[in-house]
C-alpha positions in Angstrom: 108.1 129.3 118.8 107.3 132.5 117.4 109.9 132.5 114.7 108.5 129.0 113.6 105.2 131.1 113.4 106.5 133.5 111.0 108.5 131.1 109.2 104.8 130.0 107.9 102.8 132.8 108.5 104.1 135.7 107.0 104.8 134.7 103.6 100.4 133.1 103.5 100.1 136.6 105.0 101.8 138.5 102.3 100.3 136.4 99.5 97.0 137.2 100.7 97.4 140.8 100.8 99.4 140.0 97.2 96.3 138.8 95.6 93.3 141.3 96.9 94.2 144.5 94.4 94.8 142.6 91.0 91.3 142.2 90.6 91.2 145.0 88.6 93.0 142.9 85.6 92.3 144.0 81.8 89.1 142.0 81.0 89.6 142.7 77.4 92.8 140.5 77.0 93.0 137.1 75.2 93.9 135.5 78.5 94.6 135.6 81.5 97.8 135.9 83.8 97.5 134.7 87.4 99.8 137.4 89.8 103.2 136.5 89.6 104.5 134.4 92.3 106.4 136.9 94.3 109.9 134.6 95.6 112.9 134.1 93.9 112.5 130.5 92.9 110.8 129.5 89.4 107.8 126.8 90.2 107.0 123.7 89.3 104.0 120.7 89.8 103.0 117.6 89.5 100.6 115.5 90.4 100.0 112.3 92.0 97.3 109.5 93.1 98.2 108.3 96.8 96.5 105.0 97.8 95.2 104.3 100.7 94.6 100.8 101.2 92.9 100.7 105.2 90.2 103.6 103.6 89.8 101.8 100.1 90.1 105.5 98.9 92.3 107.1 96.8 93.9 110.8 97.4 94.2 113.3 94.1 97.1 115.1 95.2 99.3 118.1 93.7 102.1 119.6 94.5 104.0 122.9 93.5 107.7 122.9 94.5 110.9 125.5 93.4 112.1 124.9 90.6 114.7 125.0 87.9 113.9 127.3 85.3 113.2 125.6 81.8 111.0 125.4 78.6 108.6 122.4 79.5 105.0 123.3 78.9 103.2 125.8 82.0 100.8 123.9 83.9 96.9 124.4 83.2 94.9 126.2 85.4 92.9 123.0 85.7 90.9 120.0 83.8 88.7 119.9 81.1 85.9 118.3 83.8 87.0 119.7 87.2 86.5 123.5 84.8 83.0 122.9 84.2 82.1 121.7 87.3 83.2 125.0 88.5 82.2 126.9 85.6 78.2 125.6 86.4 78.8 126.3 90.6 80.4 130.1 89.9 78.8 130.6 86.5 81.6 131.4 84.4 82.1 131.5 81.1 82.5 127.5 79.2 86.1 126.7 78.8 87.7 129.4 80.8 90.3 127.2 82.5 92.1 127.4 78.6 92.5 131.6 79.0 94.2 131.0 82.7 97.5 131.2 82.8 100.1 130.0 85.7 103.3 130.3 86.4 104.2 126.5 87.3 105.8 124.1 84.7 104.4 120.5 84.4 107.4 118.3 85.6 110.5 120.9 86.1 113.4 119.2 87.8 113.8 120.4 91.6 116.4 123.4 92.3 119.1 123.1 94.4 119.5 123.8 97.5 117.2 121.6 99.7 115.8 119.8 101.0 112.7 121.9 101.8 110.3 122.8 104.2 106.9 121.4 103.6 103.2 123.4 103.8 100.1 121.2 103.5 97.6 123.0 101.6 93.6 122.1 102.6 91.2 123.3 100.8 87.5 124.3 101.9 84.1 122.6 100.8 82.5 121.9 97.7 85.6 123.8 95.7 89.2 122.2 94.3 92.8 122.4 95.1 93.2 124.4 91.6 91.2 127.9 93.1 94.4 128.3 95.5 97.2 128.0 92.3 97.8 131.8 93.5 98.7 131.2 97.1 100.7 127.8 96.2 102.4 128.9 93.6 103.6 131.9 95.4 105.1 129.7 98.4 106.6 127.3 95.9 108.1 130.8 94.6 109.5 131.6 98.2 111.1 127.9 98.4 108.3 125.8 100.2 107.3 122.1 98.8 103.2 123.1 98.9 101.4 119.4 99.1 97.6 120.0 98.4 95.1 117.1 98.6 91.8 116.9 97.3 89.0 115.7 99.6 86.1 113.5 98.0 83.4 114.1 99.3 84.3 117.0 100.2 85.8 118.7 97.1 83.4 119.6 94.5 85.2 117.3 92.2 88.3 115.0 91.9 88.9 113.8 88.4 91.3 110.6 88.4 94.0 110.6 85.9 92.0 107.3 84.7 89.4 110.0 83.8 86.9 108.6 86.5 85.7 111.0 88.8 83.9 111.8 92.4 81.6 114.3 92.9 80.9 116.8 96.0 78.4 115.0 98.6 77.2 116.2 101.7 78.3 114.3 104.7 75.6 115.9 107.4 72.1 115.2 107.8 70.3 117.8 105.4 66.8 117.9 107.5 68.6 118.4 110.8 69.0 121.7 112.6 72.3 123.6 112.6 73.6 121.9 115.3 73.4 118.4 114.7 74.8 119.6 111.4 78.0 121.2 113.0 78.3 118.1 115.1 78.3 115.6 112.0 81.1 118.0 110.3 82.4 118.3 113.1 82.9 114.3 113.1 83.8 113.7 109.4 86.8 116.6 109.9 88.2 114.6 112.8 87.5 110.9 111.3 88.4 111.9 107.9 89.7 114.9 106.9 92.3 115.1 109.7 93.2 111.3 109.5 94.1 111.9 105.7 96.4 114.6 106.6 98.7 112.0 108.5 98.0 109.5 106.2 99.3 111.9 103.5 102.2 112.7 106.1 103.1 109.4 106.0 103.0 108.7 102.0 105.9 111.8 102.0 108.1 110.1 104.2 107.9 106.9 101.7 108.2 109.3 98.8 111.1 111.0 100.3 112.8 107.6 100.9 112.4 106.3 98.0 111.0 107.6 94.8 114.0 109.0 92.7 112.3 112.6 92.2 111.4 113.4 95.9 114.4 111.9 97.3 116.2 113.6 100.4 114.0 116.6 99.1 111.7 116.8 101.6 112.5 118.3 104.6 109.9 116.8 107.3 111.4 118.4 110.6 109.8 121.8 109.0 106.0 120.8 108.3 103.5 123.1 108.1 99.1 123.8 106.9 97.4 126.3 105.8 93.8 125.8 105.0 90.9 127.9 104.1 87.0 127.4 105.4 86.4 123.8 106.3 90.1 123.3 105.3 90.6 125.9 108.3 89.4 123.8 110.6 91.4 120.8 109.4 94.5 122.7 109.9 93.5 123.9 113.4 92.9 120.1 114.3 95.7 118.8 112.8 97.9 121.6 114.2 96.9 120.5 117.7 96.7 116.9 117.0 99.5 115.8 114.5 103.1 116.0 116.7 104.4 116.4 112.9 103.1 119.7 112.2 105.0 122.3 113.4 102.5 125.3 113.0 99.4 126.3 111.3 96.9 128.6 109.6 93.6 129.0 108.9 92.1 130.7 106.9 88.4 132.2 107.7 87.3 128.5 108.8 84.9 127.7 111.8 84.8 125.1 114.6 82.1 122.7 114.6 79.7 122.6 116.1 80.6 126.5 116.5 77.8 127.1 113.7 75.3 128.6 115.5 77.2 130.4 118.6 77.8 126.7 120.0 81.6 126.8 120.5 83.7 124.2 120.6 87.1 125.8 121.6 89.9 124.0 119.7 93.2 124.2 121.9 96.2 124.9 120.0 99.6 125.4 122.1 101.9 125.4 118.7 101.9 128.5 116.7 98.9 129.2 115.0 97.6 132.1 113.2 93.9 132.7 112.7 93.4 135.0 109.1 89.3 136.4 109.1 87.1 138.3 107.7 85.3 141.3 109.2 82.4 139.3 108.9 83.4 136.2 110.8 85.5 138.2 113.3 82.9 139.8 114.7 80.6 138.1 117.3 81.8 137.5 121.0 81.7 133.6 120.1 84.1 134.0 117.0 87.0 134.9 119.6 87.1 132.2 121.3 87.3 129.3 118.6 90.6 129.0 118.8 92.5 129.2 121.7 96.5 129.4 122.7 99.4 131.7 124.5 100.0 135.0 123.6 103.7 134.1 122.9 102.3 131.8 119.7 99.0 132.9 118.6 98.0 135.3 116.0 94.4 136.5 115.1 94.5 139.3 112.0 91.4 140.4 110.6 91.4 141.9 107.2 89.3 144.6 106.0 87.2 144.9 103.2 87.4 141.3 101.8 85.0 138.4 102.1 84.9 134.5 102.5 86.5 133.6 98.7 89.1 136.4 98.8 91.3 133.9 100.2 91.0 132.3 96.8 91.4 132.8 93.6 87.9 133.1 93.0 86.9 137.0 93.1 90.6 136.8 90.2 88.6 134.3 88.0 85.4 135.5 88.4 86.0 139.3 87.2 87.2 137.7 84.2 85.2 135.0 83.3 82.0 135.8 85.2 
């Protein structure tokens, strides 16, 4: 158990820590280089539209992956609409997404050697699956398959390759008190957030049957999440609840209703490791969120970072700010 912990862990771990001192990046340049992804393996993405037929919903999903080095074009930071969108919510300068640059190329075959272990990547609320490019690209580097989904209405924005698009929209009674709140997110991460987790599960066993990409790549014995925030507590749940998943992180997220010292200790007897802030970590109520064995649990606090360091926001926003 504990070397399927580390087998997750350690590499979000070291990526994290990867991230927090290039902040200090030439502001003067004509763009701007994301860190590079720190494994041996050159990265690719792609991206695709799951349906989901019982939901009437569909899922915006990308995914980085190890590559085979090659000349097709890098990948953008993110779209035209899904940049200004952020730009407006983090105030950053019009157009910025043109002056980030990745590391991942749009549609590189697959390298050898697979097939792959799998980490599900879950982002927090009222942000995109692009502010984490640092953290998946740098697994992808160090030969994980890094599936991350974007959650209407819970993303800030998903833009459809049609071009049609869904906006962030709160799912919790705005006039209620804190605790009602936490009890309504609480709700839409179980109903919604964790169910399209397995749902997603389930579209990578067809793709891994079947589509001629994907095929045999996908190595869904290993499966692992790693979410930040709200997406923290989706991987907490679906840790404990999904027999698939094999271990789990989070990332600074709470339990809910745990929003106003009202705990609702989340079990998890699989290898889990809890990744906070100073800020959340402290408070006798914060500790006992999550709850498992010594053998399998890890709680790390970092020092000197805060909610979005996790991200690649505090990277964009000393640029672009």
């Amino acid at each position: 158990m504990i070397s399927k912990a580390a087998f997750f862990a350690l590499p979000i771990f070291m990526l994290v820590l990867l991230t927090l001192p290039s902040q200090a990046s030439d502001a003067n340049q004509a763009g701007f280089d994301l860190p590079q992804p720190n494994g041996c393996h050159p990265v690719g993405t792609r991206t695709l539209v799951l349906r989901d037929p019982r939901r009437s919903r569909d899922l915006l999903v990308t995914m980085w992956y190890p590559a085979v080095d090659g000349t097709s074009a890098l990948a953008p930071y993110m779209d035209k609409k899904t940049a200004a969108a952020l730009a407006e919510e983090w105030k950053l300068q019009p157009g910025f997404q043109r002056l980030v640059h990745t590391h991942a190329r749009l549609l590189a075959p697959l390298t050898e050697g697979g097939p792959f272990p799998i980490v599900l990547l879950e982002h927090g609320s009222s942000v995109v699956p692009a502010i984490y490019t640092v953290l998946a690209e740098g697994l992808a580097s160090s030969g994980f398959i890094v599936i991350a989904t974007n959650h209407p209405p819970d993303s800030l924005i998903s833009v459809f390759p049609d071009g049609h698009e869904l906006k962030f929209t709160p799912y919790w009674p705005a006039e209620a008190d804190r605790r009602t709140q936490g009890v309504a997110i609480g709700k839409f991460a179980d109903e919604v957030l964790v169910a399209a987790v397995r749902f997603v599960l389930d579209q990578l066993q067809e793709i891994n049957s079947h589509d001629h990409f994907w095929h045999s790549h996908l190595d869904l014995s290993k499966v692992g999440i790693v979410g930040h925030s709200m997406g923290g507590t989706t991987a907490a749940l679906a840790t404990k609840e999904e027999p698939r998943i094999l271990a789990g992180v989070n990332l600074d997220g709470s339990t809910y209703p745990g929003m106003n010292a009202d705990v609702r200790p989340i079990p998890v007897h699989k290898p889990f490791l809890f990744l906070a802030t100073e800020e959340h970590a402290s408070g006798e109520s914060r500790s006992r969120e999550y709850v498992g064995s010594e053998s399998n649990t890890y709680y790390v606090v970092v020092t000197g970072v805060d909610h979005m360091s996790f991200t690649d926001a505090h990277l964009v926003s000393s640029r672009f700010a």
